[in-house]
C-alpha positions in Angstrom: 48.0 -28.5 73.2 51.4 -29.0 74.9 51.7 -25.3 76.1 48.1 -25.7 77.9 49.4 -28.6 79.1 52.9 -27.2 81.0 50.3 -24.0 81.8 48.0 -26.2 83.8 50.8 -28.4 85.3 52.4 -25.2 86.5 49.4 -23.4 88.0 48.5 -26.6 89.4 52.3 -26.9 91.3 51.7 -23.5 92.5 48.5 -24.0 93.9 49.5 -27.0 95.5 52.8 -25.3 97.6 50.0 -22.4 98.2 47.3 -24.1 100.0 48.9 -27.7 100.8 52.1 -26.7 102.2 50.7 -27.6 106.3 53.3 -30.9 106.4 55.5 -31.3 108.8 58.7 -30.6 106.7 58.2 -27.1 104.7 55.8 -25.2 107.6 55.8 -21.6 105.9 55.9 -19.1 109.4 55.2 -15.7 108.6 56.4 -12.9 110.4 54.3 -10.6 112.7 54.3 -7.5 112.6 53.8 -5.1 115.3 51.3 -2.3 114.5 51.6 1.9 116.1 49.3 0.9 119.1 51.3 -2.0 120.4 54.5 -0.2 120.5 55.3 -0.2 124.2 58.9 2.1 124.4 61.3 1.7 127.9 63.4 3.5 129.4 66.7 2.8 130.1 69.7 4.3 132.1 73.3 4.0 131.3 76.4 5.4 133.3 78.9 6.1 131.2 81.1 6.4 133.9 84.7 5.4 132.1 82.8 4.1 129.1 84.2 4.2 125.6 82.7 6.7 123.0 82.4 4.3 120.6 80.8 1.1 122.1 78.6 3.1 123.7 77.1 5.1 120.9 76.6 2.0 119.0 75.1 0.3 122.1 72.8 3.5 122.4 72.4 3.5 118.6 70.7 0.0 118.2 68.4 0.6 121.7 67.3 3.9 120.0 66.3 2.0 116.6 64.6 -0.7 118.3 66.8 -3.4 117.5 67.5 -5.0 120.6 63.5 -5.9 120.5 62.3 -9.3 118.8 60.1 -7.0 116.7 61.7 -4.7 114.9 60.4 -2.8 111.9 62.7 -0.7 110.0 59.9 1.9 109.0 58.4 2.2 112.5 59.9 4.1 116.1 60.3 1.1 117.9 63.0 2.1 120.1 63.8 3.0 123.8 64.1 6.2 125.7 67.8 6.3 126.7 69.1 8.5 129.7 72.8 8.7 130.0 74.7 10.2 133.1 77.9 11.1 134.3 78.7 11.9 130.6 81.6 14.4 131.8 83.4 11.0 132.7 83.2 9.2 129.5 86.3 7.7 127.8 88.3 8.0 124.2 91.0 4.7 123.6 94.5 6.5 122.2 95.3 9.4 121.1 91.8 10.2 119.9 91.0 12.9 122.6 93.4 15.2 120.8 93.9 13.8 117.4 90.6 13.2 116.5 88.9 16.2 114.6 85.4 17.3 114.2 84.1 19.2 111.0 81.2 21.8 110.5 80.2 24.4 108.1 79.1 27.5 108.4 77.4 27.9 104.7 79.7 30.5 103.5 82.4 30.0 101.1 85.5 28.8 103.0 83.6 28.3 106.6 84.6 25.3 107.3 85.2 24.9 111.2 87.5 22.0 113.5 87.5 21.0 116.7 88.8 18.1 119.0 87.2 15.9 121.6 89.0 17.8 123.7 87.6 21.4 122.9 84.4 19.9 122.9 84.8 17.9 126.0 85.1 21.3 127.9 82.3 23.3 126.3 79.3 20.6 125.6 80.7 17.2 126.7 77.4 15.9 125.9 77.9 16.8 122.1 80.5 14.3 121.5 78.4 11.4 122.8 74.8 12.4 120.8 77.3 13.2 117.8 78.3 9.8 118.0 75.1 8.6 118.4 73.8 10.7 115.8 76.6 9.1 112.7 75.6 6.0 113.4 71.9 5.9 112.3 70.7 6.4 109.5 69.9 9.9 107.8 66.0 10.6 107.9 63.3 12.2 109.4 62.3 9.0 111.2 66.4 9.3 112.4 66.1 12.5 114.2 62.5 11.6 116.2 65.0 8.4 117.4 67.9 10.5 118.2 65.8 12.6 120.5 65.1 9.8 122.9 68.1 10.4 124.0 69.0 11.7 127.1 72.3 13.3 128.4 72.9 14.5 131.7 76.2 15.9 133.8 76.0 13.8 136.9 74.5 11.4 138.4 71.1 13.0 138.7 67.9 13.3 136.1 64.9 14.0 135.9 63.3 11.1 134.6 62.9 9.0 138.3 59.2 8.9 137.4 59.4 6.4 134.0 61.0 4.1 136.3 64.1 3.0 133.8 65.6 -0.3 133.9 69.9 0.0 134.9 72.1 -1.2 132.4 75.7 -1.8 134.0 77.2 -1.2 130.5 81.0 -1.9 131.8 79.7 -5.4 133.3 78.3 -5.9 129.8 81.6 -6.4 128.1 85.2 -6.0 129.5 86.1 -3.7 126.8 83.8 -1.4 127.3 85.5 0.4 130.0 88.8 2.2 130.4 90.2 2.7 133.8 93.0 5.0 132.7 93.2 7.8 130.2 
């Protein structure tokens, strides 16, 4: 009789916090969730103009994943288009530019390959930024459709004028973002 008892008593508890919980001190708020059609992506530009590798990859990183936005679902492209120019002027801090090493594979037994920023910086300066960009998100298939909203481009020209993308003064943004000398 007593088990029945506790049984009803706690069915009854959690029916109550269920369906009675509207008072002014425990509101429940749930979360909304943005569905595929309602995703609305931007475009932004960046100049990256004296701008340090790192702040801005992780900058570029969370625009890409969506995380800038109110909404964001982990499971879901809800990120930006990103266009970055000038990217032949972009920054290292210290000693990185020559010290700092790069490491690929071939797939054959003892093809492992180095490079510097600074070998890079000559052939594909681009590389070094969407490599960056690329270590900093997560591994996935949903991972590379993000990464290629970005955009890279020598100079100060692009070919994205149409979309209309909102400027982002990414040196104004934070003081350390920007080297003057290197």
């Amino acid at each position: 009789y007593s088990f029945w008892v506790f049984y009803l008593f706690c069915h009854f508890i959690l029916l109550l916090t269920l369906f009675i919980n509207r008072s002014i001190y425990a509101r429940i708020t749930m979360t909304s969730f943005i569905k595929k059609s309602e995703i609305k992506n931007n475009w932004i530009l960046i100049n990256a103009e004296n701008a340090i590798v790192g702040r801005l990859a992780a900058y570029i990183s969370k625009v890409l994943r969506g995380k800038n936005k109110t909404q964001y679902i982990p499971n879901l492209d809800n990120g930006d288009f990103v266009i970055v120019t000038n990217i032949e002027k972009i920054k290292f801090t210290g000693k990185k530019l020559n010290n700092k090493k790069y490491y690929r594979h071939t797939g054959h037994p003892g093809g492992i390959k180095t490079t510097s920023p600074s070998i890079l910086f000559k052939n594909k300066p681009a590389e070094i930024l969407k490599l960056a960009v690329k270590r900093m998100m997560p591994s996935g298939p949903l991972a590379k459709k993000q990464l290629s909203k970005l955009k890279i481009y020598k100079g100060n020209t692009h070919p994205h004028e149409t979309q209309n993308p909102k400027i982002v003064d990414f040196s104004k943004m934070n003081k350390k973002n920007s080297v003057l000398l290197n």
